[in-house]
N, C-alpha and C positions, 0 to 999 in steps of 0.2 A: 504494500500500500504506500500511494506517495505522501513524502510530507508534507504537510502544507508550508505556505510562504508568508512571510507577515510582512508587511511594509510598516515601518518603523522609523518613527521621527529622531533626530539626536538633539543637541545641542551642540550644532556644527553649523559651516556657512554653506553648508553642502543645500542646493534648494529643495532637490528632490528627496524623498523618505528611502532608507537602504532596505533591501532585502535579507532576510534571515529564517534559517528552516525551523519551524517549531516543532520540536519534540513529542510523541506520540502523549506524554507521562505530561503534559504542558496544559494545560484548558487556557482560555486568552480570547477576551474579544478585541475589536475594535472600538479604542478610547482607553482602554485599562495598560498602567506601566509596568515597563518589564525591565529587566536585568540584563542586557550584551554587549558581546566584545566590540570595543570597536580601538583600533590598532592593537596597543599594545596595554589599554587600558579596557576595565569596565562600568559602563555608565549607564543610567536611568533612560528609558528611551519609552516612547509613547507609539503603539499599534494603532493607524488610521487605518488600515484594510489590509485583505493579505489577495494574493493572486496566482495564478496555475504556474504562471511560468513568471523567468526572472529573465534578467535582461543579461545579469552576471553569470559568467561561467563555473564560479564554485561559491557557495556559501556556507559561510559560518552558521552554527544555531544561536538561537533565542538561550538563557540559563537558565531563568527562571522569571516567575512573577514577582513581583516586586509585593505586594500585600494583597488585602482582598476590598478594601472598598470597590464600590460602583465604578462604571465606568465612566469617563469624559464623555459628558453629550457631544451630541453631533453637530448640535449647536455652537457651542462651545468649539470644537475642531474646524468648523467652518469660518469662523470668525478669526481664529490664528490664523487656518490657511488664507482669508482674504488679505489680511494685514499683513502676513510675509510676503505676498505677490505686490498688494499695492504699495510697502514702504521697500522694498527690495531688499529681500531678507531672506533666509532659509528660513523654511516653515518651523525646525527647529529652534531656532535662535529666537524667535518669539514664544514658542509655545513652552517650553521649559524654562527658561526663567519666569513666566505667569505663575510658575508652581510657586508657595512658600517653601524655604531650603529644606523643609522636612522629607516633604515631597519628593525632591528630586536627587537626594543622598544616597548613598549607597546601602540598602537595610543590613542592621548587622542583628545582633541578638537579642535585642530588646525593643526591636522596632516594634513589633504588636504589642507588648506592656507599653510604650510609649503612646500607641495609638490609642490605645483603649484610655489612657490619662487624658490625651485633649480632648477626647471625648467628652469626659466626666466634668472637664473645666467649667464652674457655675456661672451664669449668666450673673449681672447686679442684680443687687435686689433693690425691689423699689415697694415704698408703703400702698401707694394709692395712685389710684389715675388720675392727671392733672385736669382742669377745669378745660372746657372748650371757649375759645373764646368765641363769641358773635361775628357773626361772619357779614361784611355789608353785599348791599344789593352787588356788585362786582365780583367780586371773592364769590358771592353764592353762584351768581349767573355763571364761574367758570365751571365748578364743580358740575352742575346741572348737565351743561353742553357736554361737557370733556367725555369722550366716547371708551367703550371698554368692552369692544365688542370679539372678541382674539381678532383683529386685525391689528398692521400698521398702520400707527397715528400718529406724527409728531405733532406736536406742538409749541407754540412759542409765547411764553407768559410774556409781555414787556410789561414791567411794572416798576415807578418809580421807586427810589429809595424809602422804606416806611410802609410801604403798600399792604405787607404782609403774605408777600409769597411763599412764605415758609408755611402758613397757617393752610394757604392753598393743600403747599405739597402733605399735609398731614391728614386733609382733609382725603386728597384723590387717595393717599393708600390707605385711609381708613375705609372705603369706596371697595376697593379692589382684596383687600384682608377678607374683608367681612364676605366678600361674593363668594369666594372661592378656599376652603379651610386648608388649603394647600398653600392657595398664593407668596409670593417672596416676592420684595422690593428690592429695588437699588437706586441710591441715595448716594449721587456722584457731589464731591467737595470741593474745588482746587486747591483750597489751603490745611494742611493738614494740623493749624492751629485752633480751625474750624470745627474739626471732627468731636472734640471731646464735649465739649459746651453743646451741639448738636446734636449726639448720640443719647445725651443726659436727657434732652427737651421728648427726645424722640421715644424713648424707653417708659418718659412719664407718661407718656399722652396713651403708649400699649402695652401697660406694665405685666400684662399677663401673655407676652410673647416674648420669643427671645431677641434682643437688639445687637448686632455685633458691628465691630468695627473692623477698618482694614488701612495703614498706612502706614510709611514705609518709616516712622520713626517705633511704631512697634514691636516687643522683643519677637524673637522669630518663634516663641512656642504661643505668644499671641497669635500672632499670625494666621499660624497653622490650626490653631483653635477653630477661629475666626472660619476661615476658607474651609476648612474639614464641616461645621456646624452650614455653611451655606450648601456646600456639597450634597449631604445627606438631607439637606429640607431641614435640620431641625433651627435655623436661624431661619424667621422668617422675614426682619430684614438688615440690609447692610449697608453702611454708611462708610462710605471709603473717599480716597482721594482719586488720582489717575490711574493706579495699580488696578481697582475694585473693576472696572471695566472687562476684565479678563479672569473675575470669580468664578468661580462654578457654583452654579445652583441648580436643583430640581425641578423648580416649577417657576422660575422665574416668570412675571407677570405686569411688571410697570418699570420703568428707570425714569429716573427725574435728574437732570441734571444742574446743580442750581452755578448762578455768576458763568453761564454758558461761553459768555465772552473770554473769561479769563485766559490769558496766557497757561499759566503753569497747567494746564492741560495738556500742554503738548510735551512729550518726554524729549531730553537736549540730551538724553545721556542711554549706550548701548542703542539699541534700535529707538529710531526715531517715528514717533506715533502722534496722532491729535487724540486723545482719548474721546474728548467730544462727537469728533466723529464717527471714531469706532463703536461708542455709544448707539447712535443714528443706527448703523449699520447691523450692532445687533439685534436691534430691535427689530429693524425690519428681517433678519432672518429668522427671528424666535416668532414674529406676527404679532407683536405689543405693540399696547402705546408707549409712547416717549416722551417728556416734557424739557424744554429746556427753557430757564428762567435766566431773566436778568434784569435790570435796572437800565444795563448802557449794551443791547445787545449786539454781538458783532455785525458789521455790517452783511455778510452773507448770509446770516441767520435772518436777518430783518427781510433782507432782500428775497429770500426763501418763502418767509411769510406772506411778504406782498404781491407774489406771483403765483400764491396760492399750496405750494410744494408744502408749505408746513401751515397747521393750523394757528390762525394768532389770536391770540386776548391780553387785554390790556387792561389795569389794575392804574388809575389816574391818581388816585385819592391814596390820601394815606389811611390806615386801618383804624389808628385811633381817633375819632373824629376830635378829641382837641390837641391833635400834635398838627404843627404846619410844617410847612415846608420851608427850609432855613434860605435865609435875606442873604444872596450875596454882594460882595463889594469889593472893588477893585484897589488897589493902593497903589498912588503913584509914585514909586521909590527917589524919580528924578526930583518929585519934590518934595518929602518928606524922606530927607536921605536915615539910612540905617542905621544904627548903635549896637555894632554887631550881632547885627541880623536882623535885629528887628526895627521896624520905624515905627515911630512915638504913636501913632495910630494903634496901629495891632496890640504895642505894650499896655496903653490905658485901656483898649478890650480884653486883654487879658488879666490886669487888674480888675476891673468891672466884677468879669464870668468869677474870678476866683474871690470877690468878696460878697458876689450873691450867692456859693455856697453851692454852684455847679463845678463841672470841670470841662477842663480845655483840653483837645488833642491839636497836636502842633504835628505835621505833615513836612518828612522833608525824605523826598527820596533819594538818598545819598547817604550809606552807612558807612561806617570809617570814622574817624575823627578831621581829618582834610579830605581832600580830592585828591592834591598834590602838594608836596615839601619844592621849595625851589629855593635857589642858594641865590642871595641877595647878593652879594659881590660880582658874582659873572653869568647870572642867568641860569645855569644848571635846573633843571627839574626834574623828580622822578618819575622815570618812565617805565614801562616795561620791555626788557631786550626782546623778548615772543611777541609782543603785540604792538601793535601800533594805538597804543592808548598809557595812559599816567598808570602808575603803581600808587593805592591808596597808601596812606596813613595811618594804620589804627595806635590810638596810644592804648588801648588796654595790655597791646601784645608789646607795643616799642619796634614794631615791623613794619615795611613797606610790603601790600597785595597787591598781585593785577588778580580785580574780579572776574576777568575773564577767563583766563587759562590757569588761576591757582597761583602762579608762581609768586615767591615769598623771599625777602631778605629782611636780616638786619636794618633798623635807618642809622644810616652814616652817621658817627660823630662828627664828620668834617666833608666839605663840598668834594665828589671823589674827580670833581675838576679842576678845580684851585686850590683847593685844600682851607677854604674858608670854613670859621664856625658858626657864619650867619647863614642856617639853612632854616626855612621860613614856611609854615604852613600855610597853605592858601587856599582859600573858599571853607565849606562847613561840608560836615557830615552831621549824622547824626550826634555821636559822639560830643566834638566840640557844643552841640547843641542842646545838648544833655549838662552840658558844663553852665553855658552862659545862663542858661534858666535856671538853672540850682544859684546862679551867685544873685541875680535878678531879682526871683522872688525867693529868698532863703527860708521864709515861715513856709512856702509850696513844699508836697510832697510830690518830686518829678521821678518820674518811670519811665527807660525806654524800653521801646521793643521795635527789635528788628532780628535781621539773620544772626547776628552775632550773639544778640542779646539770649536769641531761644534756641542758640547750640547744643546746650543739657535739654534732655528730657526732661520734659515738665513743667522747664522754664516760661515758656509762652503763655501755657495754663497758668501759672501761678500769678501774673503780671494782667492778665485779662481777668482774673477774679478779683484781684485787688482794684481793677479798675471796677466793677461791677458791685463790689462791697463798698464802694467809695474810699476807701484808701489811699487813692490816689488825686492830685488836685489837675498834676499836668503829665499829660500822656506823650511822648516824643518817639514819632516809629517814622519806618517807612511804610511801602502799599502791604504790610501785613495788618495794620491798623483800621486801613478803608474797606474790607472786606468782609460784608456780610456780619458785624456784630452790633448786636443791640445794645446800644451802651443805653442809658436811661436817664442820667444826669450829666449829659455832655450840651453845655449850652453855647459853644465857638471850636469852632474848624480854623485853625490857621495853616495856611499854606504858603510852605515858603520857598523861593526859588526853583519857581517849573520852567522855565526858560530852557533852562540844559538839553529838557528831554525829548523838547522838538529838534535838535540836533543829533539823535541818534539815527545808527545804521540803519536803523529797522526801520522801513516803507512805511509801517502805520505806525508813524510815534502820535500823529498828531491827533488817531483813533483812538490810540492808547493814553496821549494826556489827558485826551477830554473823558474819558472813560472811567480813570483813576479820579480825576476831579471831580466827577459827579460823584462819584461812591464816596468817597472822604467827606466831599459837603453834606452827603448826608447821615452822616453820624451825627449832626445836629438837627436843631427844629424842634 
């Protein structure tokens, strides 16, 4: 009897799946991982199909199975296989790093005692289910319409800052739970600063389901918790960042995409992807609806809407009928020149906000302590030798960065071209900004946050609670601040030098300014 052939995915840039003979003593479908050789190593490989004949004139066997969970839907393989064709990829090279590293390891002898432990892992416990809040004639009218009929449906929320999209998105999976006692969501984030404050909101509102999370600052037996409990159905939903797009689920049933605009969607790093997209995309092969929400949404998205391709609603009003929508104003620096950094206008608003007993977030997208050191005697500035861009300043480390490719030095004691010691920091980051307001308002209690600041785990959480406890009087980030959080006592947005960011690489900076400026302005109102 012959033996069959498995076509077998690796984690290689190889495009096409290898052949391998499976063993009579072997059972294996397609979707489920297995154990084989590949050179002179062996590694975790994923069966998409197997076939009569092979194209190779001798092959190796399959080892074994790898464990006994379910297999990878078909769905799920179909969506790797589009995305390794469409971003130009071996189908491997995406579909195995999708696994959390548990997954894709090599089993040794306690891999089923292991599996059976994230099994057992306990969801939170929550006391009670939160209130619903009143939904206005908008908000209700979306709910109503929004279809959920096992067809593809995208749609597109546009809703101002304050609208209450989030109440939307609680409402459509409360909609889609209750229909079907199987159903699983997906509950896409871009910022993974987001996830935790959101998973909490989300778990209250369905305290008697399981809520899981998925982002790449968590330890890797969360993870695998995490993606194992969506796998098996027993998570029925998951709140993840760009990763969660490529979870496995059982019955998936809705994905909502919220700040669909955002950049950090798109992966910069190993294969490059739009998650948003791939979102789109799974939807339409699983036959769901899709939601993608925002305040400033991309232009394609909009343009999507309006030519009918995606369903649109639009959410005008803010949710709480006595919040407005925040008064903006212009400052003319050429005539109210600055005092490092700030001109007498912003500082007496900032006075004002902080002795009415709200609080300010101050907006500067620029972390580091400078931009750039430049040596006052002969010009000299720090640059990057890889990039054609400045090496920042951070004083916390005493080092010169380029954000762009990593690379890291020392800063110079002395100009390393004249050897002067007037080397001179110049313009602001956050850093320095964090400075000048501590000396400014010294009775202020100032917090920043940005990439630096929420390096530790935790650190971001712990810095947005303070904010939300009021703890804090002045808030100093970059666009980790304008995204998606409900501050409640923020009564001034200042923003300080956007000018820069219409001079970047990037085609749509000026999509991108106006995008970030509208999310930041409305963290007030």
């Amino acid at each position: 009897m012959a033996k069959r052939i498995a076509n077998v995915i690796v984690d290689s840039p190889i495009r096409e799946p290898l052949d391998y003979l499976v063993p009579a003593d072997i059972e294996i479908q397609v979707g489920q991982r297995c154990l084989v050789p590949l050179g002179t190593r062996k590694v975790v490989g994923i069966v998409v199909g197997f076939s009569e004949e092979s194209r190779f004139s001798k092959l190796r066997e399959v080892i074994s199975r790898v464990d006994d969970i379910a297999p990878l839907s078909f769905g799920w393989l179909a969506l790797t296989s589009f995305a390794a064709r469409y971003y130009q990829s071996g189908w491997g090279q995406v579909a195995i790093p999708a696994l959390p590293k548990f997954f894709r390891k090599l089993p040794g002898k306690l891999h089923e005692r292991s599996l059976e432990r994230l099994r057992k892992e306990k969801k939170r416990a929550v006391k009670e289910p939160s209130e619903k809040p009143h939904l206005n004639s908008e908000q209700s009218a979306i709910v109503e319409e929004f279809q959920m009929d096992g067809a593809f449906y995208p749609a597109l929320i546009f809703g101002i800052t304050g609208s209450g999209k989030t109440e939307v998105y609680l409402h459509l999976m409360e909609k889609v739970l209750l229909s079907d006692p199987a159903a699983q969501v997906l509950l896409m984030v871009p910022e993974i600063n987001l996830t935790p404050q959101l998973v909490e909101r989300v778990q209250s509102r369905f305290p008697q389901l399981e809520v899981v999370s998925w982002n790449s600052g968590m330890a890797e037996g969360q993870k695998a918790s995490s993606w194992l409990a969506c796998h098996e159905g027993r998570a029925r939903i998951l709140v993840g960042t760009r990763l969660s797009v490529f979870a496995s689920f059982k019955s998936l049933k809705l994905i909502l995409v919220d700040e669909e605009h955002d950049p950090s969607f798109k992966s910069q790093e190993g294969v490059r992807y739009n998650a948003r997209d791939l979102a789109l995309k799974r939807a339409s092969i699983e036959k769901i609806p899709i939601v993608l929400g925002s305040a400033t949404p991309s232009l394609e998205s909009y343009k999507n809407a309006l030519e009918g391709k995606f369903k649109l609603f639009k959410l005008t009003q803010r949710a709480n009928s006595n919040a407005h929508l925040p008064e903006l104003s212009l400052v003319d620096i050429r005539k109210d020149k600055p005092v490092n950094g700030l001109s007498q206008e912003t500082a007496d608003a900032i006075t004002e906000t902080i002795n009415s007993g709200r609080q300010v977030i101050v907006f500067l997208n620029r972390r580091g302590f400078a931009p750039v050191v430049e040596c006052k005697n002969c010009g000299w500035q720090s640059t990057c030798p890889h990039c054609s861009t400045y090496a920042v300043f951070h004083k916390t480390t005493g080092r010169l960065t380029c954000h762009y490719c990593g690379w890291s030095t020392p800063l110079p004691k002395t100009c390393p071209k004249c050897g002067s010691y007037e080397l001179l920091p110049i313009g602001r980051g956050t850093q320095r900004a964090e400075e000048e307001l501590e000396t400014r308002w010294p009775e202020a209690r100032v917090s920043r946050l940005d990439q630096d600041s929420a390096r530790q785990r935790g650190s971001a959480s712990k810095v947005l609670d303070a904010v939300h406890n009021g703890d804090v009087d002045i808030l100093i980030g970059t666009q980790i601040v304008a995204k998606g959080h409900d501050f409640k006592n923020v009564g001034l947005v200042v923003v300080l030098n956007t000018d820069p960011q219409l001079f970047s690489s990037d085609y749509r900076a000026r999509e991108r300014l106006f995008s970030v400026l509208m999310q930041v302005s409305g963290r007030a109102g």
